[in-house]
KEDRENTI-570351 format. One record per atom (N, C-alpha, C): x, y, z; residue number from 0; atom name. Coordinates in steps of 0.2 Angstrom, whole numbers, plus 5000, padded with zeros to 4 digits. Example, Ala and Ser with C-alpha at 12.3 -4.5 7.8 and 13.67 -1.06 7.14 Angstrom:
// KEDRENTI-570351
east: 5066 | north: 4972 | up: 5039 | resi: 0 | name: N
east: 5062 | north: 4978 | up: 5039 | resi: 0 | name: CA
east: 5066 | north: 4984 | up: 5039 | resi: 0 | name: C
east: 5064 | north: 4989 | up: 5035 | resi: 1 | name: N
east: 5068 | north: 4995 | up: 5036 | resi: 1 | name: CA
east: 5064 | north: 5000 | up: 5039 | resi: 1 | name: C
// end
This chain:
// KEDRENTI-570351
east: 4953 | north: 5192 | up: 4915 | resi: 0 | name: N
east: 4959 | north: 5187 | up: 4918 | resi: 0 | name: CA
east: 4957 | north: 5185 | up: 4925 | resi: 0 | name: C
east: 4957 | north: 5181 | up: 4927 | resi: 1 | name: N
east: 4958 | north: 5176 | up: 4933 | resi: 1 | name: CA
east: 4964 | north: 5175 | up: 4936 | resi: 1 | name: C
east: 4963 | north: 5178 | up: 4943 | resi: 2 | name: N
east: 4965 | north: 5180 | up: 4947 | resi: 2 | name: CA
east: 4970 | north: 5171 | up: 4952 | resi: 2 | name: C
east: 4976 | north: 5172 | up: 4951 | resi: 3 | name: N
east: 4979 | north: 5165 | up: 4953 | resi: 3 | name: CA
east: 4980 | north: 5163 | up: 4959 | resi: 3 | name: C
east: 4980 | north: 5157 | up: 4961 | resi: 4 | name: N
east: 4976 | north: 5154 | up: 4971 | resi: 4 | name: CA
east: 4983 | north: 5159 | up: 4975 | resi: 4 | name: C
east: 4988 | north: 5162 | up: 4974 | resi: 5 | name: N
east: 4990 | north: 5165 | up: 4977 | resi: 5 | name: CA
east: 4987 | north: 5171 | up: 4979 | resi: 5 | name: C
east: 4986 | north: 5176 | up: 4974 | resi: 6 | name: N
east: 4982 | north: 5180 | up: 4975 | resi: 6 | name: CA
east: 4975 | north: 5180 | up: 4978 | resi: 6 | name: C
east: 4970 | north: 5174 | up: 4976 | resi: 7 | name: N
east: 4965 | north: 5172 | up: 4978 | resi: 7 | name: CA
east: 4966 | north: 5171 | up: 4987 | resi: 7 | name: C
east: 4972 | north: 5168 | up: 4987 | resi: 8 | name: N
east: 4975 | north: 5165 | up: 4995 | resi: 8 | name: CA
east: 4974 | north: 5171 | up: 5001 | resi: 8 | name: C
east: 4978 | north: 5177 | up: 4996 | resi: 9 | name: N
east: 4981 | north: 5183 | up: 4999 | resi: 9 | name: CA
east: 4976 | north: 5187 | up: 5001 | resi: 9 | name: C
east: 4969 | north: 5187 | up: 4997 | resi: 10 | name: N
east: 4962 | north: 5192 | up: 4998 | resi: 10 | name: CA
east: 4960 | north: 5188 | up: 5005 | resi: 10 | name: C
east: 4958 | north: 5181 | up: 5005 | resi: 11 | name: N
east: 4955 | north: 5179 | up: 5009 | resi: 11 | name: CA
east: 4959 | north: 5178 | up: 5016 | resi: 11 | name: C
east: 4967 | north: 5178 | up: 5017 | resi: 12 | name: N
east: 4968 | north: 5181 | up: 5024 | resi: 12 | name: CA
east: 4967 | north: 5188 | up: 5026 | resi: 12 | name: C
east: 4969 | north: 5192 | up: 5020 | resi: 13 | name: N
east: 4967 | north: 5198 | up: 5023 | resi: 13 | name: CA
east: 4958 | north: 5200 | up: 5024 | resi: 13 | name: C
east: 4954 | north: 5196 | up: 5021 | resi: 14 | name: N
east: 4948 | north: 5196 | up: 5023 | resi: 14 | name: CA
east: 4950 | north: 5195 | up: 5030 | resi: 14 | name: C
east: 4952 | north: 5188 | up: 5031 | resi: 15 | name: N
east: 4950 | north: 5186 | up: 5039 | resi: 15 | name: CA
east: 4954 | north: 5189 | up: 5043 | resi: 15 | name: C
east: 4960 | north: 5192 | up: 5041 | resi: 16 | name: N
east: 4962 | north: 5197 | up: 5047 | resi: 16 | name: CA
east: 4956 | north: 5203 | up: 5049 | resi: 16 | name: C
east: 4954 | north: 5206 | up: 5043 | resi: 17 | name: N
east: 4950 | north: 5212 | up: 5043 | resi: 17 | name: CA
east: 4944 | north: 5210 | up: 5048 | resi: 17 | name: C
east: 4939 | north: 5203 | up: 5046 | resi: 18 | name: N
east: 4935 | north: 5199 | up: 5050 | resi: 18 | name: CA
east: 4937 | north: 5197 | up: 5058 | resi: 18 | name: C
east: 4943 | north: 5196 | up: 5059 | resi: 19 | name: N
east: 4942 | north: 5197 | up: 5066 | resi: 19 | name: CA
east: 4944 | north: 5201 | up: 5070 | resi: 19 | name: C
east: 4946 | north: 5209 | up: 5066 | resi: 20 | name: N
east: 4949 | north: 5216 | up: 5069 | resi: 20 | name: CA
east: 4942 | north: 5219 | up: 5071 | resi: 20 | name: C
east: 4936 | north: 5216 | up: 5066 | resi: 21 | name: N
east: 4929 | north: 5217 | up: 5067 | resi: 21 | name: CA
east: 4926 | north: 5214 | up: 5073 | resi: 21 | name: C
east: 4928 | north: 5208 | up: 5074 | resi: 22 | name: N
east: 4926 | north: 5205 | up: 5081 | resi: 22 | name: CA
east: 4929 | north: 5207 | up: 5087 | resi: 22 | name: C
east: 4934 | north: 5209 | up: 5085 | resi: 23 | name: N
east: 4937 | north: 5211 | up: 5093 | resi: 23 | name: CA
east: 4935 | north: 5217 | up: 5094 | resi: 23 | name: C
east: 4935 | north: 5222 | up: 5092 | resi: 24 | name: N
east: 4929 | north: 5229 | up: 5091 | resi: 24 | name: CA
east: 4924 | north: 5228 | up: 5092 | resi: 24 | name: C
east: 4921 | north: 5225 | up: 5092 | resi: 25 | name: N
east: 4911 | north: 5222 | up: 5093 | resi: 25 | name: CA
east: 4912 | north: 5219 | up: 5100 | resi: 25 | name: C
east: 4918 | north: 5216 | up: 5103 | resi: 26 | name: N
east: 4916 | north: 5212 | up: 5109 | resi: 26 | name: CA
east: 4922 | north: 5217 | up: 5114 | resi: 26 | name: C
east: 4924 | north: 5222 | up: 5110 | resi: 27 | name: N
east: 4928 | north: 5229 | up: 5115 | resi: 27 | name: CA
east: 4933 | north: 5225 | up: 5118 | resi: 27 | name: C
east: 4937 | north: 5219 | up: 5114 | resi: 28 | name: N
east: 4942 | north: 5216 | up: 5118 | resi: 28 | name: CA
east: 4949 | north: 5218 | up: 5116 | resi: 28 | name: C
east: 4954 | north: 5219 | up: 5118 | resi: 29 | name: N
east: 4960 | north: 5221 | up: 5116 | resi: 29 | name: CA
east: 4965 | north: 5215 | up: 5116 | resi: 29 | name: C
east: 4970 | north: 5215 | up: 5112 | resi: 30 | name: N
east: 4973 | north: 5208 | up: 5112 | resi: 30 | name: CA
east: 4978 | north: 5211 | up: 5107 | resi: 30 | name: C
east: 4983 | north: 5205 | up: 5106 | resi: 31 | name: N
east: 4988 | north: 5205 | up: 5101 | resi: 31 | name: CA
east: 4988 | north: 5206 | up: 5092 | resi: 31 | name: C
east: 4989 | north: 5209 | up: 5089 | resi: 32 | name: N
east: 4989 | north: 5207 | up: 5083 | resi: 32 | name: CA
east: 4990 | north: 5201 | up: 5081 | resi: 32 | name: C
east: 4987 | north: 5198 | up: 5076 | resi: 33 | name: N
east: 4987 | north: 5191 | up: 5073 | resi: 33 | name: CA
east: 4994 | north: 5191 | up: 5071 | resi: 33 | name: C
east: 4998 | north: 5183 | up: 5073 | resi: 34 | name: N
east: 5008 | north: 5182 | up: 5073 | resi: 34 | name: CA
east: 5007 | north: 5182 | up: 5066 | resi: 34 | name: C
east: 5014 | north: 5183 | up: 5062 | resi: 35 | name: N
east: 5016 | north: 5182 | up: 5057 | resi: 35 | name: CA
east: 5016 | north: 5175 | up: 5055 | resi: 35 | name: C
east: 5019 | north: 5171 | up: 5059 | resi: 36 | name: N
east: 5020 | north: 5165 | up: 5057 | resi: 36 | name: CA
east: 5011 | north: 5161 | up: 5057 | resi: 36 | name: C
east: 5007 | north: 5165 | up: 5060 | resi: 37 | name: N
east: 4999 | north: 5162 | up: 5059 | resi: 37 | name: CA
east: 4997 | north: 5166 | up: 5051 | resi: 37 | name: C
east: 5000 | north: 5171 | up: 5049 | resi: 38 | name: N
east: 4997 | north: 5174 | up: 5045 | resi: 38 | name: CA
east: 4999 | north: 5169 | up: 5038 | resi: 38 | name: C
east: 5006 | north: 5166 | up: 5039 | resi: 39 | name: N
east: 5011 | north: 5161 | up: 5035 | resi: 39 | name: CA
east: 5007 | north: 5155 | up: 5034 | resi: 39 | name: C
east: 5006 | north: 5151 | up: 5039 | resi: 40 | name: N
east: 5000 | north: 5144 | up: 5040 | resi: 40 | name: CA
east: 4994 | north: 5145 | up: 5036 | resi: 40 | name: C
east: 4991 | north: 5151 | up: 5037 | resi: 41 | name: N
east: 4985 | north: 5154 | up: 5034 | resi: 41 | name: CA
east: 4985 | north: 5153 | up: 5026 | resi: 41 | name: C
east: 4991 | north: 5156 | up: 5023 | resi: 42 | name: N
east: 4991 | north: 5158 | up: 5018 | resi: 42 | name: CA
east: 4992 | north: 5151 | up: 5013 | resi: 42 | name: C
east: 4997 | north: 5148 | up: 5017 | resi: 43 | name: N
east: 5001 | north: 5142 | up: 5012 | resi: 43 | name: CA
east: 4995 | north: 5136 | up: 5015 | resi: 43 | name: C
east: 4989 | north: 5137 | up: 5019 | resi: 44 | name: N
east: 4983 | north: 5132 | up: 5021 | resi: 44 | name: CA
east: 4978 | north: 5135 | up: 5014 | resi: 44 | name: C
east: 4978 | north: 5141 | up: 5012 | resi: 45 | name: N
east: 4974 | north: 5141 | up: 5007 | resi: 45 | name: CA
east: 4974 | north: 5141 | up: 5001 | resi: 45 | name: C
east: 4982 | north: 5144 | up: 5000 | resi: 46 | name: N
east: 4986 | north: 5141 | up: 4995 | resi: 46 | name: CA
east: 4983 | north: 5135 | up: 4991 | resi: 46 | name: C
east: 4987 | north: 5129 | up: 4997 | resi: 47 | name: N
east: 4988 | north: 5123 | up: 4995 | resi: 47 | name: CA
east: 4979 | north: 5122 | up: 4992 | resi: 47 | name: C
east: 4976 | north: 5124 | up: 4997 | resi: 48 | name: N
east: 4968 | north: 5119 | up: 4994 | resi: 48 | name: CA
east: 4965 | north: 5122 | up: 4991 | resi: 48 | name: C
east: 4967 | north: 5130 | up: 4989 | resi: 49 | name: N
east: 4965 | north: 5131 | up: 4981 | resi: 49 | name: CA
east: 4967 | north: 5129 | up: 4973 | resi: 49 | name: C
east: 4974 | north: 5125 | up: 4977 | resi: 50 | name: N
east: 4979 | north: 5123 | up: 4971 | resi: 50 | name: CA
east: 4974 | north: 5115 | up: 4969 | resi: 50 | name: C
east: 4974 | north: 5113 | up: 4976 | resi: 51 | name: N
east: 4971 | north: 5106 | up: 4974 | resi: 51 | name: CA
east: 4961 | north: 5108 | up: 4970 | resi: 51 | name: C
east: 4959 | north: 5111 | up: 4973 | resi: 52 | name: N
east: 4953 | north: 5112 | up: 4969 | resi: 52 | name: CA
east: 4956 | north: 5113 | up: 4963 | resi: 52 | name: C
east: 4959 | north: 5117 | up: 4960 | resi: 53 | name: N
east: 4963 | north: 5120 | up: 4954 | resi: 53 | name: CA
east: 4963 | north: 5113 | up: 4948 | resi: 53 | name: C
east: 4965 | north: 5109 | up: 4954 | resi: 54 | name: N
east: 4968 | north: 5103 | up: 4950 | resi: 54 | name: CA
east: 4962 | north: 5099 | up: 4947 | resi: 54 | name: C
east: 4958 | north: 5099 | up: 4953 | resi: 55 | name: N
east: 4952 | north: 5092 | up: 4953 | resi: 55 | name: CA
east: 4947 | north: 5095 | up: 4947 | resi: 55 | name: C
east: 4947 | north: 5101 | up: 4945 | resi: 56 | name: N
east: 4943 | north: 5104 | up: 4939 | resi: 56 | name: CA
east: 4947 | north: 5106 | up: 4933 | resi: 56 | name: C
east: 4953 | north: 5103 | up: 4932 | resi: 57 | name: N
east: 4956 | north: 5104 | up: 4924 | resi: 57 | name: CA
east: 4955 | north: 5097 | up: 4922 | resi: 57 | name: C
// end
């Protein structure tokens, strides 16, 4: 079964949160957690252009 662009959405922010909890560890910088409202942008940025790929191949 094949995995829906929301759940597709949801792996690849938390890929990239994971991706730069690894950057900042490697460059010994300390900073804020990524905001929630970036994590929101994030999700519905991916969303939508999963949806439209979705589209452009049915």
């Amino acid at each position: 079964m094949s995995k829906t662009s929301k759940e597709l959405a949801t792996e690849i922010v938390i890929a990239q949160i994971q991706a730069q909890s690894v950057l900042k560890m490697n460059q010994l910088q300390t900073g804020s957690a990524i905001k929630s409202d970036s994590v929101c942008n994030l999700l519905e940025k991916y969303y939508n252009t999963l949806e439209s790929l979705g589209s452009k191949t049915e």
